[in-house]
C-alpha positions as CSV (number, residue, x, y, z in Angstrom):
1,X,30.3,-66.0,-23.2
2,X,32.2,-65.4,-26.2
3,X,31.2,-63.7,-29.3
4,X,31.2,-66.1,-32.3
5,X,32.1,-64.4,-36.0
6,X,32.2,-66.4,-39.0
7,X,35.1,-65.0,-41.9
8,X,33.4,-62.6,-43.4
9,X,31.5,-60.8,-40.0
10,X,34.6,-61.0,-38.5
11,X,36.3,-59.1,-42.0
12,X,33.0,-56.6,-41.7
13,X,33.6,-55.9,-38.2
14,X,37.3,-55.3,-38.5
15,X,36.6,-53.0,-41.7
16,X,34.0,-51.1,-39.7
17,X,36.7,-50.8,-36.5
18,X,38.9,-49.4,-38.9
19,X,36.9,-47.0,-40.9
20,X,36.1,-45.5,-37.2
21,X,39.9,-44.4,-36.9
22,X,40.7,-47.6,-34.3
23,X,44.4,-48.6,-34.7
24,X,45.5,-52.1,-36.4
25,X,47.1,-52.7,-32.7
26,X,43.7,-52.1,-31.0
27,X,41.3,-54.0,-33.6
28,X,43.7,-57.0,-32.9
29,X,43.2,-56.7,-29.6
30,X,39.1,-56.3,-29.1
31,X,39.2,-59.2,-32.0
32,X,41.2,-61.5,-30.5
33,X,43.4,-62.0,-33.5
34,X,47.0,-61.3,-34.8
35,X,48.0,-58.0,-36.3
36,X,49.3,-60.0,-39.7
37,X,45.3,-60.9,-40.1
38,X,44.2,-57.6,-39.3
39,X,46.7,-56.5,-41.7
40,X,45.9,-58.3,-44.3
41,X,42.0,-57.5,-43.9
42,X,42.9,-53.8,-44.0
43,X,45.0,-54.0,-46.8
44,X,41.5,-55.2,-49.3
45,X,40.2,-52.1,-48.4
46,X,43.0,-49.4,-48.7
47,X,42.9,-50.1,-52.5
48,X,39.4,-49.1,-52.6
49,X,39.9,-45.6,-50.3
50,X,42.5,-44.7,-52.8
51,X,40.5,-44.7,-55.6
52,X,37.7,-43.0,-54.1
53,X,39.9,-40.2,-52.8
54,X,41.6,-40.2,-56.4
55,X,37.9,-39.8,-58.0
56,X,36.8,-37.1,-55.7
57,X,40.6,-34.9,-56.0
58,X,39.9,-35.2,-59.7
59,X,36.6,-33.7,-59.6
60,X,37.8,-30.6,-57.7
């Protein structure tokens, strides 16, 4: 049976693959879906890593 994610789980879950250190190849793979997607999911997150690691380099 086939898992069945609506948008946004399917963003969560790729977010969450990604935080654990899985490459875009791989998430694409276990998701079932292009790397351009994946890629495009990752890239609404990268923004907001930046400016966490910017905030906490700052404070040092």
């Amino acid at each position: 049976m086939a898992w069945v994610f609506n948008t946004e789980e399917k963003e969560q879950y790729a977010i969450q693959l990604y935080k654990e250190n899985r490459s875009i190849r791989d998430i694409a793979k276990l998701m079932h879906m292009s790397f351009r997607d994946i890629g495009i999911i990752i890239h609404k997150v990268k923004p907001k890593q930046r400016e966490k690691q910017n905030t906490l380099m700052s404070r040092k």
